[in-house]
C-alpha positions in Angstrom: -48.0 21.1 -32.3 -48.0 23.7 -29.9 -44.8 25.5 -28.8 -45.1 24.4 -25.1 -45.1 21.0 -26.8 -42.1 21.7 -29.1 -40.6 22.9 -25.6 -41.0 20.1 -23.8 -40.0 17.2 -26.2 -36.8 20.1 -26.6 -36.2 19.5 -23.0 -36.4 15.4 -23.5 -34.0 15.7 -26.3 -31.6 17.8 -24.5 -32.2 16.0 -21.0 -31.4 12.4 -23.1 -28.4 13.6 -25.3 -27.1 14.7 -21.7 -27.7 11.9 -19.6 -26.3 9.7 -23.0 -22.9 11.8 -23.3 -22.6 11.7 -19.1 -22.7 8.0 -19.0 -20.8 7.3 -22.5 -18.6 10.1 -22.0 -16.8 8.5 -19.2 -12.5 8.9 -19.8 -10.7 6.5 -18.2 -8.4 7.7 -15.5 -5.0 6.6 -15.0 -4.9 4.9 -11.9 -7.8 2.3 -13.8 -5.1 1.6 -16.1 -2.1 1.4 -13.9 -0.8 -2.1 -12.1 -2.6 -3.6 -9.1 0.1 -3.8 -5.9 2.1 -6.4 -6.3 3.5 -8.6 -3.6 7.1 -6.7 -3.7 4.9 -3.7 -3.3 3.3 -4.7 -0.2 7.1 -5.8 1.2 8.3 -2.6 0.2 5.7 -1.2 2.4 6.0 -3.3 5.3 9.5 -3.1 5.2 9.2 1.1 5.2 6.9 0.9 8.0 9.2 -1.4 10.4 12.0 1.3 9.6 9.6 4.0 11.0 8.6 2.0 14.2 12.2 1.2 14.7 12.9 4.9 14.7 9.8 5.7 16.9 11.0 3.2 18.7 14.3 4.7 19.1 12.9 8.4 19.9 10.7 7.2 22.5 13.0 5.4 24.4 15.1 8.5 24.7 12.4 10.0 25.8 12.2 8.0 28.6 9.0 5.8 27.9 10.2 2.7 27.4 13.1 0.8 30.2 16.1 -0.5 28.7 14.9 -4.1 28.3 11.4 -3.1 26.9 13.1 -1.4 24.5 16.0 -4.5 23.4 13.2 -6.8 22.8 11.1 -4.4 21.0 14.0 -3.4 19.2 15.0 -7.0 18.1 11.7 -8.2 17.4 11.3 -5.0 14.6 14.7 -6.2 13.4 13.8 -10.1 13.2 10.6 -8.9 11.2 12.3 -6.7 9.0 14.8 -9.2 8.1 12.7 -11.8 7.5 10.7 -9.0 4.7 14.0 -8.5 3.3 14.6 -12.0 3.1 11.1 -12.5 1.3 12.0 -9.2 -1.1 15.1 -11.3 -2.1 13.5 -14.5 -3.1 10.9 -12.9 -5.4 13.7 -10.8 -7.0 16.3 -13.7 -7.3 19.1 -11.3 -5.2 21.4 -13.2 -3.3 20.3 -13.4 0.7 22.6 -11.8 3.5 23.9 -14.2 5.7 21.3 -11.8 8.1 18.4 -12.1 6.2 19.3 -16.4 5.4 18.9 -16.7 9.1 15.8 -14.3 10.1 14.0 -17.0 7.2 16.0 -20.0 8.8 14.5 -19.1 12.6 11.0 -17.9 10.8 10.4 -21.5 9.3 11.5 -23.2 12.6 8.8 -21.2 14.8 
């Protein structure tokens, strides 16, 4: 055997025990072991975000972009949704309802 042969089958070796330890060498990464999103998780979220619009809300009607009654029924349609989250986050964590959140689920079943 010649040593460009030795060299190449060298290079094989090497190029195989690299490719082998690139895709068996794989560590798992914490988010592959942590929990999927649960459904309080995605409340929890939805819940945060109608607390931001309601402040955007808020600023840009002191601003002067929105009239006074725009803004009201803006305002309690952000507050009817957010109640009705919260009264979701209470039934999958057994709390007791408010008697706020008990009616924002009353009107949402009705409509």
């Amino acid at each position: 055997m010649s040593s460009m042969d030795v060299t190449v089958v060298l290079a094989c070796v090497l190029l195989a025990a690299s490719v082998f330890l690139f895709v068996f060498g794989v560590r798992n990464d914490a988010s592959d072991s942590a929990p999927h999103r649960t459904k309080l998780d995605e409340l929890m979220e939805r819940r945060d975000a109608i607390y931001e619009n309601l402040r955007d809300l808020r600023f840009e009607f002191r601003a002067g972009k929105f009239s006074e009654k725009d803004y009201e029924e803006i305002k309690q349609s952000l507050e009817m949704e957010a109640a009705r989250v919260l009264a979701d986050m209470d039934r999958l964590t057994g709390s007791v309802p408010t008697p706020a959140t008990r009616q924002a689920a009353t009107e949402r079943h009705r409509s």
